[in-house]
C-alpha positions as CSV (number, residue, x, y, z in Angstrom):
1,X,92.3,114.7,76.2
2,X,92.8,118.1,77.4
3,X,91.0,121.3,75.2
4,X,94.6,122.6,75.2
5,X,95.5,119.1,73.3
6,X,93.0,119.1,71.0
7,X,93.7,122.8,69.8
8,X,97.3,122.1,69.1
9,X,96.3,119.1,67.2
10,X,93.8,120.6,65.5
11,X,95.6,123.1,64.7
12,X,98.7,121.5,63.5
13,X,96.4,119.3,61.1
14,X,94.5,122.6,59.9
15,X,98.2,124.0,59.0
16,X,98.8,120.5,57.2
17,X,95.6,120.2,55.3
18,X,95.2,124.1,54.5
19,X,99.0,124.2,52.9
20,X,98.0,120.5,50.9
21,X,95.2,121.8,49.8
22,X,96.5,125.0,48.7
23,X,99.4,122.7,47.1
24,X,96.6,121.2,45.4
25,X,95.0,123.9,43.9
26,X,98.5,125.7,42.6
27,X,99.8,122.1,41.2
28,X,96.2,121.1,39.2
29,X,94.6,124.8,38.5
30,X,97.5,127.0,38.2
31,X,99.8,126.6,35.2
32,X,102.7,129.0,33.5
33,X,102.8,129.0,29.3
34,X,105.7,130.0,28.4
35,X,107.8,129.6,24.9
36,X,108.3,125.6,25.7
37,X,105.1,124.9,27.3
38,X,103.2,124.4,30.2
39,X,105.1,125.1,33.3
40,X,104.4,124.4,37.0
41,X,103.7,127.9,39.0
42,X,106.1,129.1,40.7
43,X,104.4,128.7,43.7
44,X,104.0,124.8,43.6
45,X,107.2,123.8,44.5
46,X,106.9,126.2,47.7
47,X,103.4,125.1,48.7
48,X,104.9,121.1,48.1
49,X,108.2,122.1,50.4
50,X,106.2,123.6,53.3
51,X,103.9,120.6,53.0
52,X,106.8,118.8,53.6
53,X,108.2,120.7,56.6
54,X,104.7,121.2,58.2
55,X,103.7,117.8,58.5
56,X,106.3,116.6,61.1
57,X,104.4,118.6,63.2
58,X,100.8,116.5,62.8
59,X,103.3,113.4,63.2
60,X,105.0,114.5,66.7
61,X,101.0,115.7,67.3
62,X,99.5,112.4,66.2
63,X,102.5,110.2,68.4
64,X,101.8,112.4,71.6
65,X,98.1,111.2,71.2
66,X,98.4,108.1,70.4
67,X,100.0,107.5,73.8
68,X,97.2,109.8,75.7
69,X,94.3,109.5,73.9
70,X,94.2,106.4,71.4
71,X,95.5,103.8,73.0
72,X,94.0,104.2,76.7
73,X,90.7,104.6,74.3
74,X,90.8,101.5,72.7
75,X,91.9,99.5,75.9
76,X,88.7,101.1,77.5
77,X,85.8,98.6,76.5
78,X,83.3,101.7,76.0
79,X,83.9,104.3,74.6
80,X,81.6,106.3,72.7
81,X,82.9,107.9,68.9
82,X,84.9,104.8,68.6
83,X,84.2,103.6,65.1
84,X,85.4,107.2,64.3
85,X,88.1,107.2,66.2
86,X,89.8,103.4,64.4
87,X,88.6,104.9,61.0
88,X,90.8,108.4,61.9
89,X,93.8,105.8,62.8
90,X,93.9,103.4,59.7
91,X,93.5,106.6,57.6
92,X,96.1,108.2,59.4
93,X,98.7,105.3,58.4
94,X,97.0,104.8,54.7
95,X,97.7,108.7,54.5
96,X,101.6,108.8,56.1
97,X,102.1,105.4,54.1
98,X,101.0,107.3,50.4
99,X,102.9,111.0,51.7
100,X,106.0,108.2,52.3
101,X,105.6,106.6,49.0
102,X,105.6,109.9,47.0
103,X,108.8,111.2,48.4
104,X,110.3,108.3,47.1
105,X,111.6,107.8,43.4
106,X,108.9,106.5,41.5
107,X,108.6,106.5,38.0
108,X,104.6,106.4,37.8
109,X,103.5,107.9,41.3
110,X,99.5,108.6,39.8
111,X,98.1,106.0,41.8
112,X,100.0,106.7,45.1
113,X,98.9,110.4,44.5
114,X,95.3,110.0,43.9
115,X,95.3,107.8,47.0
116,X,96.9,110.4,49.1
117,X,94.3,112.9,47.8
118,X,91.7,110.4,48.8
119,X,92.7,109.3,51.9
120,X,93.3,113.2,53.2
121,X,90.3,114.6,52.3
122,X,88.3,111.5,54.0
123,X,90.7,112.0,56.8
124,X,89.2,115.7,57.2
125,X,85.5,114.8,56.8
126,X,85.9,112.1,59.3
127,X,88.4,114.0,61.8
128,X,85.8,117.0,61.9
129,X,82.9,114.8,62.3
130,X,85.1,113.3,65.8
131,X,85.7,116.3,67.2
132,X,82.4,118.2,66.7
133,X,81.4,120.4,69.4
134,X,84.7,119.9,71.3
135,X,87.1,122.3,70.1
């Protein structure tokens, strides 16, 4: 993996997680009261759409490395941050499988949420701690 490839995928996943997260905060911390209520801000349907559109990105990303980078990895019998690197691809479906589930029409979507929440923040802890020192 080139240094060029791993700054365009770490920087396509540092858009992704910096907009979720920001998502996050707006959706849980930031409320409206108005004459009705409590209303979402503003802002969280904005945050939730380029969320959205900015993930499509780490997906094209992830497919280009999963040609050049995963699989020749895990073909190779030795290979050193490897328990890392299977722990960053089962989260990596666990995370695009919840993201998947919540844009569909659910009625109770709590549990798929808090295991998108869950699932992305491990998959930060554990994507920095594979790429340390290398980008």
């Amino acid at each position: 993996m080139t240094k060029l490839e791993r700054r365009i995928f770490t920087l396509s996943n540092l858009l992704v997680s910096i907009i979720g997260l920001v998502y996050f905060i707006y959706k849980y911390f930031f409320k409206n009261e108005t004459e009705f209520g409590l209303r979402p801000h503003e802002y969280t349907s904005t945050f939730l759409h380029l969320h959205i559109i900015t993930v499509p990105i780490l997906l094209i990303c992830f497919g280009y490395l999963l040609s050049k980078h995963i699989i020749p990895k895990l073909t190779k019998g030795n290979s050193q941050r490897k328990l890392s690197g299977i722990s960053l691809l089962v989260l990596f479906f666990l995370m695009t499988l919840s993201g998947y589930l919540l844009q569909m029409a659910f009625e109770n979507t709590q549990y798929v949420e808090i295991s998108h929440l869950g699932f992305s923040f491990i998959w930060i802890f554990i994507y920095l701690w594979h790429f340390r020192m290398k980008i």
